[in-house]
C-alpha positions, 0 to 999 in steps of 0.5 A, a space after each residue: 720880506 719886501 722885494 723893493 725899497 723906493 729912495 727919495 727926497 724932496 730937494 736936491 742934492 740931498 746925498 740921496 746916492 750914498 743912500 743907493 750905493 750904501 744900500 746896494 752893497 748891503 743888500 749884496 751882501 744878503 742877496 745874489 741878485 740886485 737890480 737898480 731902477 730909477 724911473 725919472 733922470 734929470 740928464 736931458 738930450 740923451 746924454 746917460 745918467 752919470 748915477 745910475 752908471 756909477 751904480 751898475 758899473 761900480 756893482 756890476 749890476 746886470 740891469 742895462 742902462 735902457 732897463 734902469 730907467 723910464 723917462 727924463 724929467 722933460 718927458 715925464 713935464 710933457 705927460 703931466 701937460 698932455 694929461 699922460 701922467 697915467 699912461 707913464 705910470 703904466 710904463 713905469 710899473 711895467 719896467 719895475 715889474 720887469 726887473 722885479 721878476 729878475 731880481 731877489 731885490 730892486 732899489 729904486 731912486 727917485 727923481 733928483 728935483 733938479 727941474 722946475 715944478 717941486 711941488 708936482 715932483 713930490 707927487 709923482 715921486 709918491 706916486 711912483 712908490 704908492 703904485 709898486 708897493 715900495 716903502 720909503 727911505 726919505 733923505 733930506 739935506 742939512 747943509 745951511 740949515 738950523 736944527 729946527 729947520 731941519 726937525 720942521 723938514 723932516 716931519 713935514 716930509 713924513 706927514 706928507 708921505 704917510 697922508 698917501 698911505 706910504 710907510 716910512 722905512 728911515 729917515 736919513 738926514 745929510 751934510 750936518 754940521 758936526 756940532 749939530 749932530 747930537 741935537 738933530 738926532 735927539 729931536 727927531 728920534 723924539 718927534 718922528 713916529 716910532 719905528 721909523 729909523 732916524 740917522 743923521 750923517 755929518 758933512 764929508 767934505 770928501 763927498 762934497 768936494 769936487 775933481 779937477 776933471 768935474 771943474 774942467 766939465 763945469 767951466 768948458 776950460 781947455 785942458 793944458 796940462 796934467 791929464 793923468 791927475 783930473 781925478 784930483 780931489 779939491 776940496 779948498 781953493 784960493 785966489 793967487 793975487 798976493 806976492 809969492 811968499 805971502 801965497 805960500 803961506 795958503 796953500 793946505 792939502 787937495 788945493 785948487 789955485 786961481 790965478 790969471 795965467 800971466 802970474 808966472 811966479 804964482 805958477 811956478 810957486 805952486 808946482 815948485 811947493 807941490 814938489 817939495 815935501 814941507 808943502 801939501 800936496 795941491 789938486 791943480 791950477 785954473 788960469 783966468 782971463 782967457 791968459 796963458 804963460 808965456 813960453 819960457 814958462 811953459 817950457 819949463 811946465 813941459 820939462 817937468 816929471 809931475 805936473 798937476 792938471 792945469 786949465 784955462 778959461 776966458 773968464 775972469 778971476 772973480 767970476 771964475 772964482 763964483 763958478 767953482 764955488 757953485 759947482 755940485 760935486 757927483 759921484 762918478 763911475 770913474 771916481 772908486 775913491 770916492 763911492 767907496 767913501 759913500 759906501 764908507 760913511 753909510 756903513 759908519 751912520 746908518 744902523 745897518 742891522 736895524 734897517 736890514 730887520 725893518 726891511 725883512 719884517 716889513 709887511 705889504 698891506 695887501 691892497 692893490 693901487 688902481 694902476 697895479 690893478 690895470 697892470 694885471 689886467 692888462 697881462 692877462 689881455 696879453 695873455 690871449 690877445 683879442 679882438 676888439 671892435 670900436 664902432 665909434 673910430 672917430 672920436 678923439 679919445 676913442 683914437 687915443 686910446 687906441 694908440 695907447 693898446 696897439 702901442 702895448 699890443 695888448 689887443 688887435 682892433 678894428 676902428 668903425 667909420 670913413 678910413 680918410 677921415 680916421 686918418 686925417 684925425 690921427 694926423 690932426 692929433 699927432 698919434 703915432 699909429 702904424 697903419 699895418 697894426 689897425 683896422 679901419 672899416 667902413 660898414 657901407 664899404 665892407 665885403 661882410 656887408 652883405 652877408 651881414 644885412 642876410 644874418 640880421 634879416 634872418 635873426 629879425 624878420 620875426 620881429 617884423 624888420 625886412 630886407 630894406 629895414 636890414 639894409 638900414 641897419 647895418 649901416 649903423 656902427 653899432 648894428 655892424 660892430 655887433 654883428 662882428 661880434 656875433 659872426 666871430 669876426 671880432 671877440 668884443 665891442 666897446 662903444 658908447 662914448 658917442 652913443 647911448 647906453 640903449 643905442 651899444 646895447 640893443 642890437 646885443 639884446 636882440 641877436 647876441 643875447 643872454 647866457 644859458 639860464 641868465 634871463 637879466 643882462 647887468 653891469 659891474 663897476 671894478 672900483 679900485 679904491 686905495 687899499 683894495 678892488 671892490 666890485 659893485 653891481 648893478 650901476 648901470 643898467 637895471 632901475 629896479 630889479 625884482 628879488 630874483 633879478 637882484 639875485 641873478 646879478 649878485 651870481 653873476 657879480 660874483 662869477 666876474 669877481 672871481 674870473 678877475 682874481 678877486 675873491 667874491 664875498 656878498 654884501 646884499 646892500 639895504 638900508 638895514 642889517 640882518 632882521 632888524 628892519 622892515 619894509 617893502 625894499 628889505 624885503 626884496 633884498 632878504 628874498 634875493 639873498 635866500 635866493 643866492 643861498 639856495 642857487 649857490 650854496 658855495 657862495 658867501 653872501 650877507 643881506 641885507 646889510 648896510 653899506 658901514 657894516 659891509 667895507 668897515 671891520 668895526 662896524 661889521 663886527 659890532 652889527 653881524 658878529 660871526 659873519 663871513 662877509 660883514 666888514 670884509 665884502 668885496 661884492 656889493 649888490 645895490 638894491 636899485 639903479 638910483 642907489 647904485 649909480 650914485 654911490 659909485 659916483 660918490 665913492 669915486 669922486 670923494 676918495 679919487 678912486 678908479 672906476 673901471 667900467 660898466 662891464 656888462 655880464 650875462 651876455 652870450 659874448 662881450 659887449 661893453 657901454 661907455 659913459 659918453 663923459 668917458 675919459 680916454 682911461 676908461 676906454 683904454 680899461 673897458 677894452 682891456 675887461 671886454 678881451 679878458 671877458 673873451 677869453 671865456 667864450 
C-alpha cells in the first residue's frame, strides 16, 4: 500500500479541497494517523491558509500548521529566479518525509494556481509529486466549459503527467452542468487510459456560494448589524431599485439584497418579509453608496429581535454589484456546513471503493529520483557528521553551497583563503551565513602552519623537495586542505572548481596515498536517472587502464555502490557481448572480468557487454540469456577514459540526469575533484559522498 497521494489541478478553483477533505475522512475511516502537507500556499505576508486550517481543525489533524506547509507562491517565484528550484525541493521533501515517518497515510495538495506563471506552476507541481513518489488525483474545472473542452483538458492534463512518469490515480472533474454530466462521463471513460478513475461532480451552488461574513471580507464593508448570522449562505442576489411590491416578488431563499442605503422602504420591505412565514428566508443586505438609513430606520433596526447581517460600502449599486458576482467562495474552518457538504458530495460522486483499491494495490516502481537520492545521502551525512575542508573559500559557488550544508548542518566546514575577503564576498552575495558555524583559515596565517611544512618535508625530503620547497608549498590551498586531511585535522577535501584535476589530487597521490592492496586511484559517477541510481566508473581519471587496472576500478565501484545502498551488479562495457567479438580492447575487458571473477567471486559481473544489453531487460534477454547482471546492471565499468567521460555526459545531458561526482575511491582518506563547470548542486552533493566516504575511515 501507497503511503501518499498527491492532489492537483492546473486552474484554479477547481474544487480541488472537496477532493481533500473527501479523501481525509475516507482514509480516516481506514487508518488511525493522517497527516495533510500542502508544499506551496497562495496566501501572502504571513497570513495562514484558510484550507490547510479547515483541514487540520475540522479533522483534528496532529500536523501544526508551520509542518503542513513549505513556502508561499512568492518564495517558491523567487527560488525559481535565484536558480534555488533544487535547494527548495530538498526542503520539500524533508518536510514530507517528516510526516511520512509519523503518519500511516499523508494527503498532499498542491498548489492553488492563483499566481502568475501557470505553465512553471504545472512543472513544479509535477515536480513535487515525481520527487515523493505520490501518484496523482488530478482535479479539473467545468464551470462554463463545453463537454469537448472539458474532454481536450482532461486528456492533456494526463498526457502532460504521464510524459513525467506520474501515474494517474483519477481524474475528478468539478462544477458540471447537470445536463452535461452524462456525456462528460461517457467520453472520458472512452478516451482516458484505462484503469484511471473518472468521476464527474455537478455544480453544488451550496459549495459555490458565498457567506455574508466572506462578502463582508471581500468588500472591506462595515458591519452594521447581524454579527451572529455572517455564516449566512447567498446563493442569489439582486438589486433593490423598483418599488417595494414589485421587489417583493424577488425575493427566493439564501437572498443577498443590494440597494443604496436611503432606500428605507427596500430595508424595511426585506426584514419585514424575512420575518413573515409566506416569504423565504434572505442572507442579508448590502447598502451602497457609501448610505446609511436615516435614524428613525435604524431605530427601528435596533428594536428588532431578528436581524439579518447588514453592511455598508462606499461603492456604488452596480460596481457593488460586480464585486459580489466576482467573488470565489472558500471552505472555511468555521463553515462545518459546508465541509460536511464537501465531504457529502465526494461521498455521492466518487467511487470511493474503487479509489480506495487503486490506492492499496497501487505499486511504487521502485526507482529512485535524483532528489530523493540527495535526501539520503544527505541523512546518512548527518548520520555521523564530518568535516570537510574547501581549498577554494572564495569562489562564489563554493560559498553558496557552503550556505546551503551549514544551513542543513549536515557537515562542519572550514573555508581556505583570506578570512576578509571571504567575508566581504558573502556580504556582497547576501548569504546568511553565521560566522560562529564556519571556519575560515588562511594557510600562511595558521598555528598548524609549521607543523605542516615539518610533516610535508619529512614525507617528501626523498623526493628531493627541501624545507624552502616545503614552505612554498603549503601556502598552496590545496598542499594545506590536504594536509588537514592527512593530520586528522579534517575528514575530507572537496576542491577543483578553480583547480584542475592534477592540481586537488596531487598532493593526495603523494603523501595520503592508496588504500592497502589498491595500486589505481579511480573515479564513480552516481548518476541518478528517472527511475534508478547507476554507477559509472571510471570517467575521470585513468585514460586507458590495463585489464588488471579495469579490474581493480571495477571492485572498487563495487564496494562504493554497495557502501550507498546500491546493489552492485557488474557490466564490464565493450562494444561486443559475451564471445562474439574479437580484438585488442575485448580482449583487455575479457581479461579484466576473469580477473574480477577470481579476485571476488562473490561479486556478479558480465563482460564484456555492450551497454544496450547491460541497462535494457529486452535486449539483454535476447544477447546473454541467463545472466545475472545483463538488462539489470547497476555498475557500469568503461573500457577507457574517452568512452567514459562522454557517455556520462551524454546521458546526463540527453536525459536531464543528475551526475553526482567524480568521487574518487582507492584513497587512504577521501578527497574529491570538482568540474571547474561545476554548478553549486554538484559541490553541495560531492561534500555530502566526501562525509559519508569519511565514515569509513
Amino acid at each position: 500500500m501507497i503511503k501518499t497521494v498527491f492532489i492537483t489541478s492546473t486552474e484554479p478553483y477547481s474544487g480541488k479541497s472537496i477532493v481533500s477533505l473527501g479523501l481525509i475522512n475516507m482514509l480516516l475511516g481506514k487508518a488511525q494517523k493522517i497527516g495533510y502537507f500542502k508544499p506551496i500556499i497562495s496566501t501572502p505576508g504571513g497570513k495562514q491558509d484558510d484550507h490547510i486550517r479547515t483541514v487540520l481543525q475540522y479533522f483534528d489533524l496532529p500536523v501544526s500548521y508551520e509542518d503542513a506547509h513549505a513556502f508561499t507562491w512568492q518564495e517558491a517565484m523567487q527560488r525559481s529566479e535565484n536558480d534555488s528550484q533544487g535547494e527548495m525541493i530538498d526542503t520539500i521533501i524533508r518536510k514530507y518525509k517528516q510526516l511520512e515517518d509519523k503518519y500511516d497515510f499523508t494527503v498532499i495538495e498542491g498548489s492553488d494556481y492563483q499566481g502568475e506563471g501557470t505553465a512553471f506552476e504545472f512543472e513544479v507541481n509535477a515536480s513535487i509529486a515525481k520527487n515523493l513518489g505520490a501518484p496523482v488525483i488530478v482535479t479539473l474545472s467545468g464551470e462554463n466549459k463545453t463537454t469537448a473542452q472539458v474532454a481536450n483538458s482532461a486528456i492533456t492534463v494526463v498526457r502532460n503527467f504521464e510524459s513525467r512518469e506520474l501515474q494517474i490515480l483519477a481524474v475528478i472533474v468539478n462544477k458540471i452542468a447537470h445536463e452535461q454530466v452524462a456525456d462528460v462521463q461517457e467520453l472520458l471513460t472512452a478516451q482516458l487510459p484505462q484503469g484511471v478513475i473518472v468521476t464527474v461532480i455537478p455544480t453544488t451552488r451550496g459549495l459555490q456560494a458565498p457567506t455574508m461574513k466572506e462578502i463582508c471580507e471581500s468588500l472591506n464593508a462595515k458591519l452594521l448589524f447581524g454579527a451572529e448570522r455572517l455564516s449566512n449562505q447567498v446563493d442569489n442576489f439582486v438589486t433593490g431599485a423598483m418599488q417595494v411590491p414589485n421587489f417583493l416578488r424577488f425575493i427566493k431563499d439564501n437572498l443577498l439584497i443590494i440597494t443604496p442605503g436611503d432606500r428605507g422602504d427596500i430595508i424595511i420591505a426585506a426584514l419585514q418579509a424575512n420575518l413573515s412565514t409566506s416569504y423565504p428566508q434572505i442572507a442579508g443586505i448590502v447598502l451602497t453608496a457609501d448610505t446609511v438609513p436615516e435614524e428613525p430606520i435604524i431605530r427601528l433596526i435596533e428594536g428588532l429581535q431578528t436581524v439579518v447581517p447588514i453592511i455598508a460600502v462606499k461603492s456604488g449599486t452596480f460596481q457593488t454589484t460586480t464585486e459580489i458576482g466576482n467573488i470565489r467562495s472558500k471552505i472555511t474552518p468555521d463553515n462545518t456546513k459546508k465541509i460536511q457538504l464537501a465531504i457529502d458530495v465526494f461521498n455521492k460522486h466518487v467511487d470511493v471503493a474503487k479509489l480506495d483499491q487503486q490506492i492499496v494495490t497501487f505499486k511504487h516502481s521502485g526507482g529512485i529520483t535524483p532528489r530523493m537520492f540527495q535526501y539520503q545521502l544527505t541523512n546518512w551525512a548527518k548520520g555521523q557528521k564530518k568535516h570537510i575542508v574547501l581549498p577554494e573559500g572564495n569562489d562564489e559557488r563554493i560559498l553558496r553551497a557552503a550556505a546551503r550544508l551549514v544551513s542543513q548542518d549536515i557537515v562542519t566546514l572550514t573555508l581556505l583563503g583570506n578570512p576578509d575577503d571571504i567575508w566581504a564576498n558573502i556580504k556582497r552575495i547576501g548569504l546568511n551565513l553565521d560566522p560562529t558555524k564556519i571556519n575560515i583559515v588562511n594557510p600562511a596565517a595558521s598555528e598548524f602552519y609549521e607543523d605542516y611544512v615539518n610533516t610535508l618535508y619529512e614525507l617528501r625530503k626523498n623526493k628531493n623537495v627541501n624545507m624552502e620547497m616545503a614552505t612554498d608549498m603549503m601556502t598552496d590551498v590545496s598542499y594545506f586542505g590536504t594536509m588537514m586531511v592527512y593530520k586528522g585535522h579534517a575528514d575530507g577535501m572537496v576542491s577543483g572548481a578553480v583547480h584542475t584535476t592534477q592540481h586537488t589530487i596531487r598532493p593526495a597521490l603523494q603523501f595520503v596515498k592508496t588504500k592497502p592492496g589498491i595500486s589505481v586511484v579511480s573515479s564513480v559517477f552516481f548518476m541518478c536517472l528517472p527511475d534508478r541510481v547507476s554507477v559509472f566508473g571510471d570517467c575521470a581519471v585513468n585514460p586507458n587502464p590495463t585489464a588488471e587496472q579495469l579490474a581493480e576500478i571495477a571492485i572498487s565501484s563495487a564496494e562504493s555502490s554497495s557502501r550507498f545502498g546500491i546493489e552492485p551488479r557488474i557490466a564490464m562495457l565493450s562494444y561486443s557481448s559475451g564471445t562474439s567479438g574479437e580484438g585488442e580492447d575485448v580482449e583487455k575487458v575479457r581479461r579484466a572480468t576473469e580477473i574480477v571473477k577470481t579476485k571476488r567471486p562473490d561479486l556478479k559481473v558480465e563482460g564484456p557487454i555492450q551497454y544496450d544489453a547491460a541497462v535494457d531487460p529486452i535486449v539483454g534477454k535476447s544477447k546473454l540469456p541467463g545472466s545475472e547482471v545483463a538488462g539489470q546492471a547497476s555498475v557500469l565499468i568503461f573500457p577507457d577514459l574517452n568512452t567514459g567521460n562522454n557517455t556520462y555526459k551524454a546521458v546526463q545531458r540527453e536525459t536531464g540526469a543528475l551526475a553526482i561526482g567524480p568521487m574518487l575511491q582507492g584513497l587512504n582518506k577521501p578527497v574529491n575533484d570538482l568540474s571547474r563547470g561545476c554548478t553549486v548542486d554538484d559541490i553541495f552533493n560531492t561534500v555530502i559522498i566526501t562525509a559519508i566516504q569519511a565514515q569509513e575511515e
